[in-house]
Steps between C-alpha positions, in 0.01 A plus 500: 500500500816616735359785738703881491691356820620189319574716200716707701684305667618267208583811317697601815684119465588589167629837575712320786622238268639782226204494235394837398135401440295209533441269787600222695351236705723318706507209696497700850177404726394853515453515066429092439221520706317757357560418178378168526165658671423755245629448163265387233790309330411191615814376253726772637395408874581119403865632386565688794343217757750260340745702538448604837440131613795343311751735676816265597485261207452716175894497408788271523673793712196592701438164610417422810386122511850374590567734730160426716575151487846545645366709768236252600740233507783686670201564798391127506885423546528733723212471737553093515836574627346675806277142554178618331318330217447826295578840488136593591521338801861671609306853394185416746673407788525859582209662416157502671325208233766296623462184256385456161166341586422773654540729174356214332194523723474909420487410121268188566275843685525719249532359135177307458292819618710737289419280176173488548558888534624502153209285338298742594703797404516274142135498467459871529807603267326201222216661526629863450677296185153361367358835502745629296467211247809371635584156494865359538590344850699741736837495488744605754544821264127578507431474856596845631323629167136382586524514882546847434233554275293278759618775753360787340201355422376317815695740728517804300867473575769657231847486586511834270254690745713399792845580428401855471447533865838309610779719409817342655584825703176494644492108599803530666398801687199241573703200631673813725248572630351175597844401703442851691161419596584135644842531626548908612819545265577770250679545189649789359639519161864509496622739138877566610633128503707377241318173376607244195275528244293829422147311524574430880324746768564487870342575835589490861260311725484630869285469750214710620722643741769583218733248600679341192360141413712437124480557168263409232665465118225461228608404174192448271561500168574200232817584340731246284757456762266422748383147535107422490274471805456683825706441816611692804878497578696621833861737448444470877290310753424628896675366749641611799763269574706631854211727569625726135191580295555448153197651293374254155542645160190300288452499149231406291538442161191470251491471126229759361493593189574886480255791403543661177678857571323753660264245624469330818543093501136380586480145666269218450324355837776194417751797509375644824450157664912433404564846616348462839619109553862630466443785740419251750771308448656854519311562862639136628858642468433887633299364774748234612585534872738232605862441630614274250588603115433118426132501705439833294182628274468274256763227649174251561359206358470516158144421549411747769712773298225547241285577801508909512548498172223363404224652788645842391328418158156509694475855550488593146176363432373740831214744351652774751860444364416523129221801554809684676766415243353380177482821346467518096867677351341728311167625722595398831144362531526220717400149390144460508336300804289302200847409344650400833190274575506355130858468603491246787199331368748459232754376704446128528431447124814328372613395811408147346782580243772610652445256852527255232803672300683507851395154614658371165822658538570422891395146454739446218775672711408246829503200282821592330675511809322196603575287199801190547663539259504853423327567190803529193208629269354744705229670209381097488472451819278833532291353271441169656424666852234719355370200342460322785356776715257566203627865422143680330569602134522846431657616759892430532746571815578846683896337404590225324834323606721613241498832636360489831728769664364440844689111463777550298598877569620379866335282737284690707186384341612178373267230638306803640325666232178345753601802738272750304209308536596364884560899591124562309336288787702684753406847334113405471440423813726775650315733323197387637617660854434788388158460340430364816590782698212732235843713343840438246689732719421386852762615717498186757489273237755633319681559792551133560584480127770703579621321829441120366582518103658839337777545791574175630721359236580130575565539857151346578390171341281583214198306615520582849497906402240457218277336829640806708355747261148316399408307794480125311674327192414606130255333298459459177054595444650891486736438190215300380242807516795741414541314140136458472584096466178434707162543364272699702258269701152490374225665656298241712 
C-alpha cells in the first residue's frame, strides 16, 4: 500500500544505512508518518507505532524514565529555592500568560471543543470502516490509516497527488518569495562558501537596496547524526552594540527524508507547513533590528517566539502562492485550482486529532511541572493525568514524556509546550489583518508586521507591540475557525 515516494525514500534509508537492497522505515517523523497513513499492514503499522511511541524506555541503556524524573525533581528543587511553589510558576513569571491559571484557562478554551472535534472526525473514519466491512475499534495505529482514506474520499484529497507538485527546491523558492513580497528583502544563493555538511546551501539576504541583511543556512535533510525535529539555530544574532552592526547568521534545520537519486525530494503539505514555520523563525532572526544581542530576533518570550513562526505558515495555503510555485517535478503544470480548493476545504479535517494530540502532550508537560512531589514514575503519572482529563481512545500524544525532547532536551519548552497553541491565537487573529485589508501581501499591513513583530526583538513588551501592530488584544474565535473546532452556525 506504500506510495512510489514512500518507496523511495525507505529504499534511500536503507542505502544510507549500508544495505545494498531493500528498505527501511525508520522512526524519523518524515517516514513514521507516512507509513502509518498508507500501509495496508495494519500488523506492521502496530510494530512500528509501538516502536515509535515507546522511544525512551525500550532498553535498559536507552532508558529514559530515571533520567526525566531526576530532571523534574532537580527543577522543583530548584524553582522552590527561588520562593515559588513549582517550576511552572518560576517559568510563567516571564512570559506573556503570566500564571498557570491562565494556561489552564487556554486548555479549559480549547480541549472540550477540540474533542468534540474528534467525535466527529470518529464517526466519519467508522463509517469509512463499516463500508469496508471493517469492524475492530480504532487504534492509535489505525487513525492516520482511515482519516486518510476518509480524505480521499470526502475531499478527493491523496497525499500521493500532492507531493508531486511540492518539490523541496521549489517550496523553498516559495517561502522566498513570500518574505520578498512582505518585507522588500532579497536572497541570493551563496555557492563559494565553505559550509559543514554537503546537504547545507546558503544565501545572502540584502535589502532591496542591496545592502547586506545576513545569512540564511538551510540544512534539510534527515541524516543519522542529526537529531529529529525541526528548529532554527543562530551562529550569530544582530546587534549593534557601540553603534557596530553585526549581521545574524540563521539556520534552519529540518528532517526530510531525501529523494531517491536523480530525483527531487517532494514534500507533503505537513512538510511544507514545517518548512515555512522554520523560515519564520528564520525571518525573526534576519529581520531583527535592535541594539542589544540579548533583546535580539528570537531573544522573546517563549510564548510570543512561536509568533512569526507560526503566521509565516499562513501563506502556504494562499491560492496565488501555490498557483505560482506548486509546479508538478516532472510537467511543470502547476497544481490545479480544483486541487487547491479540495485542499483548504481539506484543511480543517483532522484538526480534531491533532488539537487533541497537542492538548494531551502540553497538559501532561504543565501538570508535571505542577505536581508536589515531582512525579518519581513519570510513564504512571502520564497515565493518571490523561485519565483524569479523559484523553479520547485512539488517538495518543504528539510526545509522550519519556522522550519529549522539547522538556528534557533543555528547558526552553519545559512547562511551555502551551506556547504552540498560545502563539496559534496570536497567529489567527494576526492573520486576520490581512484578510481584513482584501490581500496576503498588503504592504501597510505588513509593514506594521515588520515594525511591531519581525524586527523588534524583545525591546518592546510583547503585548504592548502585538496591540501596536493589530489595533486590540488577540482572541481566541480565529484559532477556533482556523482549526475548524466551531461548527458552522445554522441557517435561520
Amino acid at each position: 500500500g506504500l506510495p512510489d515516494f514512500l518507496r523511495a525514500s525507505a529504499a534511500q534509508a536503507a542505502a544510507e544505512r549500508g544495505h545494498a537492497a531493500g528498505h527501511v522505515i525508520t522512526l524519523s517523523r518524515s517516514l513514521i508518518v507516512p507509513f502509518l497513513t498508507f500501509s495496508d499492514r495494519r500488523d506492521l503499522r502496530e510494530q512500528a507505532w509501538r516502536a515509535w511511541v515507546s522511544r525512551g524506555e525500550l532498553a535498559a541503556h536507552r532508558d529514559n524514565r530515571p533520567v526525566a524524573a531526576d530532571i523534574l525533581r532537580l527543577r522543583a528543587e530548584f524553582a522552590q529555592l527561588l520562593g515559588y511553589a513549582n517550576y511552572a510558576d518560576y517559568v510563567l513569571a516571564d512570559t506573556m500568560a503570566g500564571s498557570v491559571a491562565r494556561v489552564d484557562k487556554l486548555f479549559d478554551d480549547v480541549w472540550p471543543k477540540a474533542c468534540d472535534a474528534l467525535e466527529r472526525e470518529r464517526a466519519m473514519l467508522k463509517a469509512s470502516m463499516a463500508a469496508s466491512g471493517v469492524t475492530h475499534e480504532i487504534e492509535p495505529w489505525d487513525w492516520r490509516y482511515w482519516a486518510e482514506k476518509v480524505r480521499r474520499r470526502d475531499f478527493s484529497i491523496d497525499e500521493a497527488e500532492l507531493k508531486p507538485y511540492f518539490p523541496l527546491d521549489r517550496m523553498v523558492q516559495a517561502a522566498f518569495d513570500c518574505a520578498e513580497r512582505l518585507f522588500g528583502i532579497r536572497l541570493t544563493e551563496r555557492t563559494d562558501l565553505a559550509l559543514y555538511h554537503p546537504d547545507v546551501r546558503a544565501w545572502e539576504v540584502s535589502d532591496t537596496s542591496g545592502k547586506p541583511v545576513g545569512l540564511f543556512l538551510h540544512d534539510n535533510f534527515a541524516r543519522s547524526s542529526k537529531r529529529s525535529g525541526a528548529w532554527m539555530s543562530a551562529f550569530r544574532m544582530q546587534t549593534r552594540h557601540h553603534g557596530v552592526p553585526v549581521l545574524p547568521i540563521i539556520v534552519n534545520n529540518n528532517n526530510f527524508a531525501k529523494g531517491a537519486p536523480n530525483e527531487p525530494t517532494l514534500l507533503s503539505f505537513d512538510d511544507l507547513r514545517t518548512l515555512f514555520h522554520e523560515f519564520g523563525h528564520g525571518l525573526h532572526g534576519l529581520l531583527s533590528n535592535v541594539t542589544w544581542e540579548r533583546q535580539s530576533g528570537t531573544s522573546v518570550l517563549r510564548d510570543f517566539v512561536e509568533l512569526p513562526s507560526q503566521l509565516f505558515e499562513h501563506w502556504i495555503g494562499e491560492p496565488k502562492v501555490l498557483e505560482r510555485h506548486a509546479r508538478h517535478w516532472k510537467t511543470d503544470e502547476p497544481i490545479p485550482m480544483a486541487l487547491v480548493q479540495r485542499l483548504k476545504r481539506a484543511q480543517t479535517f483532522g484538526q480534531g486529532f491533532e488539537t487533541v494530540r497537542f492538548l494531551g502532550s502540553a497538559i501532561v508537560d504543565m501538570r508535571a511541572h505542577v505536581a508536589s512531589p515531582s512525579p518519581a514514575d513519570v510513564v504512571a503519572f502520564e497515565t493518571g493525568v490523561l485519565r483524569e482529563i479523559g484523553l479520547p481512545s485512539g488517538v495518543g500524544l504528539n510526545h509522550r514524556l519519556v522522550h519529549f525532547q522539547h522538556l528534557f532536551s533543555g528547558s526552553s519548552y519545559a512547562a511551555g509546550y502551551y506556547v504552540y497553541l498560545w502563539a496559534e491565537v496570536l497567529d489567527a487573529d494576526a492573520y486576520d489583518a490581512f484578510t481584513e485589508a482584501g490581500d496576503p501581501f498588503d504592504a501597510k499591513t505588513a509593514q506594521r508586521l515588520l515594525d511591531h513583530v519581525y524586527s523588534v526583538g524583545d525591546s518592546v513588551d510583547p503585548q504592548a507591540t502585538y496591540v501596536a501592530f493589530r489595533g486590540r488584544p488577540a482572541t481566541v474565535e480565529p484559532l477556533l475557525r482556523k482549526r475548524g473546532l466551531i461548527q458552522p452556525a445554522a441557517n435561520a
